[in-house]
N, C-alpha and C positions, 0 to 999 in steps of 0.2 A: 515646663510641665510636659509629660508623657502624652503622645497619643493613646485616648482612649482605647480605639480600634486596636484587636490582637490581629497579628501578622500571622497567615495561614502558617499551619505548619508543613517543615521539610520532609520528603521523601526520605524512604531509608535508604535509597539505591542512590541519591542525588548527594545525598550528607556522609554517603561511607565514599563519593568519588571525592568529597570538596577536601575528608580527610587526611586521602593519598594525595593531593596535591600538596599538601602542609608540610608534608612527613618528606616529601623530596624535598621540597623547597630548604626544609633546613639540613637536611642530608648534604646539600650542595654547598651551604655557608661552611656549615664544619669545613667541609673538606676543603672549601680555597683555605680557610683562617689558618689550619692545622700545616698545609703543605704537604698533605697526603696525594694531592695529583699529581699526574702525569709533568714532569717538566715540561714537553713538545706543546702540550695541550696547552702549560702555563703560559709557555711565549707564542701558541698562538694567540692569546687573549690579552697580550700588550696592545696597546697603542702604537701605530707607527703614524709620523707626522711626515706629510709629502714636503718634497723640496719649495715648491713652492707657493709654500702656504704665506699667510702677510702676515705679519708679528703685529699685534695691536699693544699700546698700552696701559698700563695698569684703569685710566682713566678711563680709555674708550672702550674698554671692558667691562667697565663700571656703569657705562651710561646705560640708561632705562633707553628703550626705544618705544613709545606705546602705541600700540596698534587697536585701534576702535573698532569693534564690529557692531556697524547699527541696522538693527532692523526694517531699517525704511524701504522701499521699494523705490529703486531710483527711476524704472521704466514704465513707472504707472503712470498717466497723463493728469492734467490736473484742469485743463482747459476743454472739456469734451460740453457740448452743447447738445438738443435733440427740440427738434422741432413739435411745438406744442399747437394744436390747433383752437383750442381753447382760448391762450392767449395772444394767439394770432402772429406768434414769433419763434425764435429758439429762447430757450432757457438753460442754465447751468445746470450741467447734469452732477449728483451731491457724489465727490470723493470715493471713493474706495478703499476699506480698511488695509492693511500691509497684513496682519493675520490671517492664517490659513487655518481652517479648523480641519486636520487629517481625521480623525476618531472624537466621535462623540456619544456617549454610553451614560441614562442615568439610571444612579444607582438605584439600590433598595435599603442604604443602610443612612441610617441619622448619627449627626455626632450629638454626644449625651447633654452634652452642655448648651446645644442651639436652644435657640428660642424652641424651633420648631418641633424638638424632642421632647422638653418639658411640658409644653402645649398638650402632643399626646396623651404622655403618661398621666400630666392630671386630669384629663378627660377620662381616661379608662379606668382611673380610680375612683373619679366619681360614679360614674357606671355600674363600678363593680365588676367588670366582666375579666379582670387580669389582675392577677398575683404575681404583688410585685415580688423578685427578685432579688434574695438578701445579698446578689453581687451589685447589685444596684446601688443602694444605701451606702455599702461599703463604700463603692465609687464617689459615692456623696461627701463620704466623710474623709476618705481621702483626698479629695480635691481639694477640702477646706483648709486641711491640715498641713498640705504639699507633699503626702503621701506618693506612691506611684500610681497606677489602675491595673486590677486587679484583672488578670486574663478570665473571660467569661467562656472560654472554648476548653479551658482546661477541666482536668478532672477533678475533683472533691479532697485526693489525695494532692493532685501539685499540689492546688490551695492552700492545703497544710502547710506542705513542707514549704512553700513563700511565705507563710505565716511567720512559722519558727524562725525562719533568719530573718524575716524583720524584728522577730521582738530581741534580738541582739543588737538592733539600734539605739535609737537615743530616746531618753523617755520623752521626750514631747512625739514621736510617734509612738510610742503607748499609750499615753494619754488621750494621743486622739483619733486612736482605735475606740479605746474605753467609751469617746463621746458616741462613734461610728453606731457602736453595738446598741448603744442606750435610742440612739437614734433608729435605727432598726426594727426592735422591739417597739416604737411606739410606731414606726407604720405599720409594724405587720398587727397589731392588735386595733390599728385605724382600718383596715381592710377587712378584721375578721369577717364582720358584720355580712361583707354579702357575699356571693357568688363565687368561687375560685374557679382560675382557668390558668392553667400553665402556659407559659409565653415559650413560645415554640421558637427556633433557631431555623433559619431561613436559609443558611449554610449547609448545612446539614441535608442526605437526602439517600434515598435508598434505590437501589438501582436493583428491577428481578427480568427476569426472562424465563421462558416456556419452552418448548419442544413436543412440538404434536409427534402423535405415531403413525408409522407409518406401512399403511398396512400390506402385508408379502403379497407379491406380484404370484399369478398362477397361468397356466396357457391351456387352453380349451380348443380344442381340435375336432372337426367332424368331415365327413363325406357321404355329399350328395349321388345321388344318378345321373348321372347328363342327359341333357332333353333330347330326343330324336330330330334327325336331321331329316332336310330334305334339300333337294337339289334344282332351284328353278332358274330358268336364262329366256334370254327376250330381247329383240332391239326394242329400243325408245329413244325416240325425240323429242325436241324439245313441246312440240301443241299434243303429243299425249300425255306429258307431264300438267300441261294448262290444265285438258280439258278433261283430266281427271280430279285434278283438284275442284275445277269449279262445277263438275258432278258430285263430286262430295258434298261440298257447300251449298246445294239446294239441297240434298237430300236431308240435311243438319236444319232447313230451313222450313223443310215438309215436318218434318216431324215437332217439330217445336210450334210451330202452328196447330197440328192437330191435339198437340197435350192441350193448347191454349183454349182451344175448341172444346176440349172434352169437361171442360172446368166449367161453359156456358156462365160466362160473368159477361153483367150488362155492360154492351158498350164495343164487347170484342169484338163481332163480328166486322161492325163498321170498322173497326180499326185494322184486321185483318184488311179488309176491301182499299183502303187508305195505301195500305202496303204496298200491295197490288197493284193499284195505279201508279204510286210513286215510281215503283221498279219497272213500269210500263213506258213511264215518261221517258226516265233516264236511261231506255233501250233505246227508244228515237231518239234522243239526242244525240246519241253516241252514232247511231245510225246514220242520222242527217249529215253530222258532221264528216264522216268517212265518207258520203257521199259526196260531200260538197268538195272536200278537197279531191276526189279523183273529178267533179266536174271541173274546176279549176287548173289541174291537166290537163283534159281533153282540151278545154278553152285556150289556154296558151298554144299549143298543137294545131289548133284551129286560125289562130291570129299568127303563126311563123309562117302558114301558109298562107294566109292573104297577104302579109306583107314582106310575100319572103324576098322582092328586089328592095325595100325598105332595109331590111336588115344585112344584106347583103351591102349594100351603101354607106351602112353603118358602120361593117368588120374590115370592107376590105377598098372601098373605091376610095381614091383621091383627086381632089382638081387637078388634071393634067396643066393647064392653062396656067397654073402658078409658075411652072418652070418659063414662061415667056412675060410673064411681068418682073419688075425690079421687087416692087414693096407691099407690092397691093395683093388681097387675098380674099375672098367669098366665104360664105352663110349656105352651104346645103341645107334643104330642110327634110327631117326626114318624118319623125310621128308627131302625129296634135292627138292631147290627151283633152277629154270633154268627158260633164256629165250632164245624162237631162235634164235634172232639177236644179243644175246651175249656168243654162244660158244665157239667164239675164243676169247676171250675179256678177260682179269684177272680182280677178286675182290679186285678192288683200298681200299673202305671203306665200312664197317657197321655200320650205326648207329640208334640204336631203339630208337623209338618213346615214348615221356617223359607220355606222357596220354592214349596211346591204349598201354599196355603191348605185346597185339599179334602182333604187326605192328612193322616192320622194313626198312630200307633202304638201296639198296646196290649200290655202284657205280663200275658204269664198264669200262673200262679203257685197259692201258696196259703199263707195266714195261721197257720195250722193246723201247731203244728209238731209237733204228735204223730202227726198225719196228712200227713208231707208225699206230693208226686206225682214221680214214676220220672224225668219228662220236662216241661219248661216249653215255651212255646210264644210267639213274638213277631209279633205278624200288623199288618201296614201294611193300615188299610181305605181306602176313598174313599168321598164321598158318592153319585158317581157308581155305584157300584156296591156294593148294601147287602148282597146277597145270600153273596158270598165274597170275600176280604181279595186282596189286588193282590200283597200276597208275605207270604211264610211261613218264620219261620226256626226252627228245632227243638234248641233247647240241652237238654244235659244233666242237668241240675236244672232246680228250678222259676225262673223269668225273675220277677226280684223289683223292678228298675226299669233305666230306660233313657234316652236322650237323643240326640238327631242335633243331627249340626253344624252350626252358624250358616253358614259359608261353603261348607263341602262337604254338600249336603242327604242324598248318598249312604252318608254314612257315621252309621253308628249302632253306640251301645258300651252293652252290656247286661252287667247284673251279678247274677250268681246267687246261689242260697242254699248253693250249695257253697264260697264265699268267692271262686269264680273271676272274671275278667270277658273277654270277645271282642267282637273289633270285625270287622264285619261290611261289608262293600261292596257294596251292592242292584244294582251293575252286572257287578261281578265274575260272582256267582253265591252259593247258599247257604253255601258253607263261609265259617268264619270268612277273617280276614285275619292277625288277633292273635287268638291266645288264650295267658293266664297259665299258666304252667306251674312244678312243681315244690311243696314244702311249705312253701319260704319265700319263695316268688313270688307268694304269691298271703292273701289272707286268712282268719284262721281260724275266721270264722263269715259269716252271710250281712251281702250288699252292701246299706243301704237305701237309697243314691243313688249316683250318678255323675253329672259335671256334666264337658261339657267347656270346657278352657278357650281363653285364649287365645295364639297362637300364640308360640312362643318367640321368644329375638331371631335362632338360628342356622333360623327357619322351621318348628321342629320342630312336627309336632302330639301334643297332651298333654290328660289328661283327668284328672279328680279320683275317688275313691271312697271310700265311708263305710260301715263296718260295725259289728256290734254288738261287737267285741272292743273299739272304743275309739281304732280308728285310723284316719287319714286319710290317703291315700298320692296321689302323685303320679305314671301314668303317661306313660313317652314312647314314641311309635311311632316307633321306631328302624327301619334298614332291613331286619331280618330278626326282629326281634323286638320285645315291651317289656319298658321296663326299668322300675323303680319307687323312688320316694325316698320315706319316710317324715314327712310333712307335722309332723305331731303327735299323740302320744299322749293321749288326755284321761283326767284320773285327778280323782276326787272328791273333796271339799274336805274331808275328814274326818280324820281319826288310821288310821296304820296296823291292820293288823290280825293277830295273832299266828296262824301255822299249825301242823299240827300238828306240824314237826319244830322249833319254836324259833323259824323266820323269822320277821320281818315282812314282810309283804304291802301295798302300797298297794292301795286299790279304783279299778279303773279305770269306766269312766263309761261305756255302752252308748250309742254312736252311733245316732237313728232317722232322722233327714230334716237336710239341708243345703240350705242357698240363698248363693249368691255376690252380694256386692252387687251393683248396675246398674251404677256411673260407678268405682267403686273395685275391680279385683277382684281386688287382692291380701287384700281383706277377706273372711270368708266365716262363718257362723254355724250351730251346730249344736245340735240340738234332741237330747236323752238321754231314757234310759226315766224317770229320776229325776225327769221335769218341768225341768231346768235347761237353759238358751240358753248357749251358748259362744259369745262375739264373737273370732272368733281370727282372723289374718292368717298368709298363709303367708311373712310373711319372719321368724315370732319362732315356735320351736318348742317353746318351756316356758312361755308365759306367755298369760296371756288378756287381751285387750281389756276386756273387761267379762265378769261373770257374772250371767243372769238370773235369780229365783226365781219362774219365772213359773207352772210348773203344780206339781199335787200328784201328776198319774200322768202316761205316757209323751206327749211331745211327738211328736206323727201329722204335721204340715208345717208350713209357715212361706212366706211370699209376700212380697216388697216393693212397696210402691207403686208404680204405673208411673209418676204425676207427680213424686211425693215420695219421694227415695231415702231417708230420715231415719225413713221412717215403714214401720213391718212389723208382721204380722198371725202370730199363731199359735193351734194350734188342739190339743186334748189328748184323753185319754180321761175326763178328770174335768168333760165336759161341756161346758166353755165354751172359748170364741172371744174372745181378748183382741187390742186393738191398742197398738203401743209406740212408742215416739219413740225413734231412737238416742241412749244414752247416760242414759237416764233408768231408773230402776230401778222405777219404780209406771207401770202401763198407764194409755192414757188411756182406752180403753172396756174395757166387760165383759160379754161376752154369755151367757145360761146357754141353751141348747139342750133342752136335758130327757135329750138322750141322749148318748153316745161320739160324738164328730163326727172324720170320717174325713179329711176335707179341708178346704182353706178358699185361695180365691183371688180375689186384687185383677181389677176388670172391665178390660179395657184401654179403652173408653171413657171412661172417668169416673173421676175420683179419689176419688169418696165411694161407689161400688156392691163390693159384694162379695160374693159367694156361701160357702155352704158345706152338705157331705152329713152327714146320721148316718146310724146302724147302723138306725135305725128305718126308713130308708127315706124321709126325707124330703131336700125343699131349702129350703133355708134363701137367699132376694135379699135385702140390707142395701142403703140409701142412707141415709149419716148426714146428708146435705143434706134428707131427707125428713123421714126421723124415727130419729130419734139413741137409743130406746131398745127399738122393735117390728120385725121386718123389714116392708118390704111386698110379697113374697113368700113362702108355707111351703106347700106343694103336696107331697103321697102321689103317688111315682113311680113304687114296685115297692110291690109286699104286705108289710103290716110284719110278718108273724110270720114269713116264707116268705125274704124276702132284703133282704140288708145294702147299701147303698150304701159306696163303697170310697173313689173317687176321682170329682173331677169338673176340668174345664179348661175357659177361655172361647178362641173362637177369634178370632183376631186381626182379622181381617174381616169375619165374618159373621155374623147378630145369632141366633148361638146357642150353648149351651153341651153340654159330652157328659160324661155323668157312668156312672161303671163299676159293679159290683153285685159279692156273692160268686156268682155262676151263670154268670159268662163272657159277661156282655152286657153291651153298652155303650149308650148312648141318645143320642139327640139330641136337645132341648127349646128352641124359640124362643122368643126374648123377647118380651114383649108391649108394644106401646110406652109403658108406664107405666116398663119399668123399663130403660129404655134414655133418657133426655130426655134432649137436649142441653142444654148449659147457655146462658140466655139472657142478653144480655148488656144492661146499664143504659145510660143514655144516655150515662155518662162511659166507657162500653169497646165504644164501636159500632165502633172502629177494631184492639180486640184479639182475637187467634184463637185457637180451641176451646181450643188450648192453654194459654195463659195466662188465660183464663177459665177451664181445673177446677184449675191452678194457684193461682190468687186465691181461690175457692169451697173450697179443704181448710184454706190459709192461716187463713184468714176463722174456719172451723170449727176448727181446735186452739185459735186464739187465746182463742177462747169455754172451750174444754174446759178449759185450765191454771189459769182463773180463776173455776172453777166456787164459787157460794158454798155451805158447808157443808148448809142445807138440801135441796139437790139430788141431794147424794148419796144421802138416804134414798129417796127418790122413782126413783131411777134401780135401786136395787137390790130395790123393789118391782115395777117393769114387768119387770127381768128374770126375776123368779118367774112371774109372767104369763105369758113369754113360753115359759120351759119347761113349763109345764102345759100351753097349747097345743099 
């Protein structure tokens, strides 16, 4: 049986080339059959057989060879699983068809004979809304018959002329035209009844276009008079350009006030008056402050001269006396920085400033928790000026430690013994910028550090803080507030503890001092009252890195090397000052002080100098390149019965250190050049810098220390009795 569907018709340009293709084609048989060509041409178009071709025969010539092409896909897998959470395992992942579907387009056209054709057509018959089509019926009766089908794209005339040559067929298609036609007539007189609607050809389609006009371009031309000139010149600078503008802009301001006025609407005048004062204020401010900064010159100007052999001591003297000692070296003291409202106060924290080298920080506070103070106190000094601190910030409790930011020098975040913390902007003005708010915003004892970090991936900035409850939290300065995530809880390695309604209680672990490492700083380490070091990281919230047993009473701070990130110093109230190796559980030094030692920090020049304060009042300079088990510094800084040294810091460029008291004074003490040496380099590292010579020079020193032999140790734990007696 024919397909119903007529096959578009052929172009005339497409049917007149397929023509000439015909018309060679047999032009060229002739002419081999005939022997009308060229001989040359004949015997190029023989066959020539190479020498050595293989002769096969008659059989293996005969043989079939069959070659299968299956469309399987040999490199698809068939064992692919995918993890299901649901069912709590992998499952088979289902096959993959070998079919490729390149093009996929559906149509608009039905074949006559589907279900889904007839379905139609009898629907639209019932309806009445479409006349059928006497090529239709036709189609019907020849289908029955085995006729062909009848082209519905053709014209009226093919028709015909397909007609006539079929009735020179066989009479049984006569006959069952004869039935066709009879069939026909009774639908079309089935349809009369309602509606006609010609069935439109979907093929079929007319294509128009337009052409707007376009209308003639013309050119119009005129001339003006030229405006008259004149000719003016004048010097100016820059504050007659100011102070002309800001004459303009009052006069813009007179006059828009007077329209205002002239309207007399209730209310104006006062608001005018409102103006006025505002623009009044904001002239003394601007006033004051111009002021205030030329008194702050005069002021410094005034203190180079009271302390100008102080600063002279500073630039240019040195202990002559170091050249007649071997190893040993002095604490000059040169400025004590004090403020009135904090002489009874203790120096909680110092911490200098990452962009002004002479600018520091100190928080004032107090140790004393049976005695705390009303109000704490946070005061930025300069060297430049020893006399009064450069700014002054006044928190609510006592200011127990603090920290400014490596990239924004402006911003400083201070943590109280109310468990609060505020951040603070030195350009702003004094009020905070953040402060924690709320009972579960904030911590439920005091802060002993904040550290800030670094910046998030969305830009945010964010800061750390550590208090005695046991927790570590995470602030971010959100844009109108912060918010806080709970880092980690530290709870003590012990057995629960029964209370008194029946519970158990875990003990949690009192947070005293935090340090974030140098190169790592998702790692971070935390010193407790208990004597134990937490090495925790902030991406694991229940588990520790490491735990140290390093003191026997509360850990006071902790420092990392500036060469060597591997290596960190901590320092307790059970007298002694130990250094450690990451990841090693027994220190490799031991130092016994004789008293409480309050601080202890790595020199940034040098990778084997280190300082530290006790409560006695003394300072303690270490160089393990010198001598590995004496300092060769320990100098009385304040009165030992009278006050405590707290805290001490080396400053990152200038060859001195500032060490804090409980009396709210802070000190500056230069180094003498014994305890400052550069390291000198041998004749195989005349090509390497400072750097990797105190890098080599600590190397050199652990490698000795790890392979210490047994006798040594006696000898080392005698000089440090030595050295606490002194």
């Amino acid at each position: 049986m024919n397909n119903p569907l007529i096959p578009k018709k052929m172009p005339f340009f497409k049917q007149l080339k397929r023509t000439l293709h015909q018309i060679r084609a047999s032009s060229f048989v002739r002419g081999g059959i005939s022997g009308e060509g060229d001989e040359d041409s004949w015997r190029a178009r023989q066959l020539i057989k190479p020498e050595d071709q293989m002769d096969l025969t008659d059989a293996e010539l005969c043989e079939e060879i069959p070659k299968v092409l299956s469309c399987e896909n040999r490199n698809v897998p068939h064992n692919l699983v995918i993890y299901s959470f649901r069912e709590g395992g992998y499952i088979p992942v289902p096959r993959t068809t070998n079919v490729v579907t390149i093009f996929e387009h559906e149509g608009t056209a039905l074949h006559i004979e589907s279900s889904e054709a007839k379905a139609q057509i009898a629907d639209e018959r019932d309806r009445g809304i479409v006349q059928v089509d006497p090529r239709i019926s036709d189609l019907k009766s020849g289908s029955q018959t085995g006729t062909t089908t009848p082209d519905l794209d053709r014209n009226p005339d093919e028709n015909a002329d397909g007609e006539n040559e079929e009735e020179v067929g066989s009479e049984a298609g006569g006959e069952a035209d004869a039935e066709g036609e009879e069939e026909q007539k009774e639908t079309q007189t089935a349809v009369a009844a309602g509606p006609k609607k010609k069935l439109t050809n979907q093929f079929n389609f007319c294509e128009r276009a337009a052409l707007t006009y376009n209308s003639p371009s013309r050119s119009v031309e005129t001339q003006t008079v030229p405006p008259p000139r004149s000719s003016f010149s004048a010097n100016v600078v820059q504050w007659h350009i100011y102070d002309s503008y800001n004459e303009d802009y009052e006069r813009l301001k007179r006059e828009k006030e007077k329209e205002m006025l002239k309207e007399k609407k209730p209310g104006l005048q006062k608001h005018a008056e409102m103006k006025r004062g505002d623009a009044k204020t904001k002239a003394a401010e601007e006033f004051n402050r111009k002021y205030f900064q030329k008194a702050q010159v005069l002021e410094r100007m005034v203190n180079q001269n009271i302390f100008d052999e102080i600063a002279h001591d500073y630039r240019y003297w040195e202990d002559p006396s170091d050249e007649y000692r071997e190893d040993d070296g002095t604490l000059l003291p040169l400025w004590k920085f004090t403020y009135d409202k904090c002489k009874k106060m203790s120096v909680t924290d110092i911490c200098l400033n990452t962009f002004y080298y002479d600018l520091f920080a100190v928080c004032f506070g107090s140790f004393d928790f049976i005695k705390q103070v009303t109000e704490g106190y946070v005061c930025l000094f300069s060297i430049k000026n020893p006399s009064f601190p450069e700014y002054r910030i006044t928190t609510e409790s006592g200011a127990m430690c603090c920290d400014i930011h490596k990239k924004y020098p402006y911003l400083i975040v201070v943590g109280q013994y109310d468990g609060n913390v505020c951040v603070y902007n030195l350009q702003d003005g004094k009020d905070p910028v953040y402060v924690s708010q709320g009972v579960n915003g904030k911590h439920s004892e005091a802060i002993w550090e904040v550290k800030w970090g670094e910046d998030m991936q969305d830009g945010e900035i964010n800061f750390y803080s550590l208090s005695t409850d046991g927790r570590v939290f995470n602030w971010v300065l959100m844009q109108n507030k912060l918010t806080l995530t709970t880092i980690i809880t530290l709870y003590l390695d012990v057995n629960p503890v029964s209370g008194p309604d029946g519970t158990t209680i875990k003990l949690k672990a009192s947070g005293t001092c935090m340090v974030f490492h140098p190169t790592n700083k998702e790692i971070f380490q935390v010193g407790t009252e208990d004597g134990l070091i937490f090495k925790c990281s902030t991406a694991y919230s229940s588990k520790y890195l490491m735990i140290y047993q390093a003191h026997y009473l509360s850990v006071h701070r902790m420092d990392f090397n500036k060469f060597n990130s591997n290596i960190f110093i901590s320092c307790s109230g059970d007298w002694r000052v130990k250094i450690w190796e990451d990841m090693r559980s027994d220190p490799l030094f031991i130092f016994d002080l004789g008293a409480s030692v309050g601080d202890v920090k790595w020199a940034p020049y040098s990778s084997t100098v280190f300082a530290a304060v006790t409560t006695e009042g003394r300072v303690f300079v270490f160089d393990l390149n010198v001598n590995k088990y004496k300092p060769i510094c320990s100098q009385q800084v304040v009165p030992r019965k009278r006050n405590k040294l707290t805290r001490i810091v080396f400053n990152n460029k200038l060859p001195f250190i500032i060490v804090g008291d409980d009396k709210g004074t802070s000190i500056t003490l230069k180094l003498s050049p014994n305890l400052r040496l550069p390291c000198k380099p041998t004749k195989k590292q005349q090509y390497q810098d400072q750097l990797q010579l105190q890098i080599s020079k600590l190397d050199r020193l652990l490698s000795l220390v790890r392979e210490l032999p047994d006798g040594v140790e006696a000898t080392q734990e005698d000089v440090q009795t030595e050295v606490g007696s002194n």
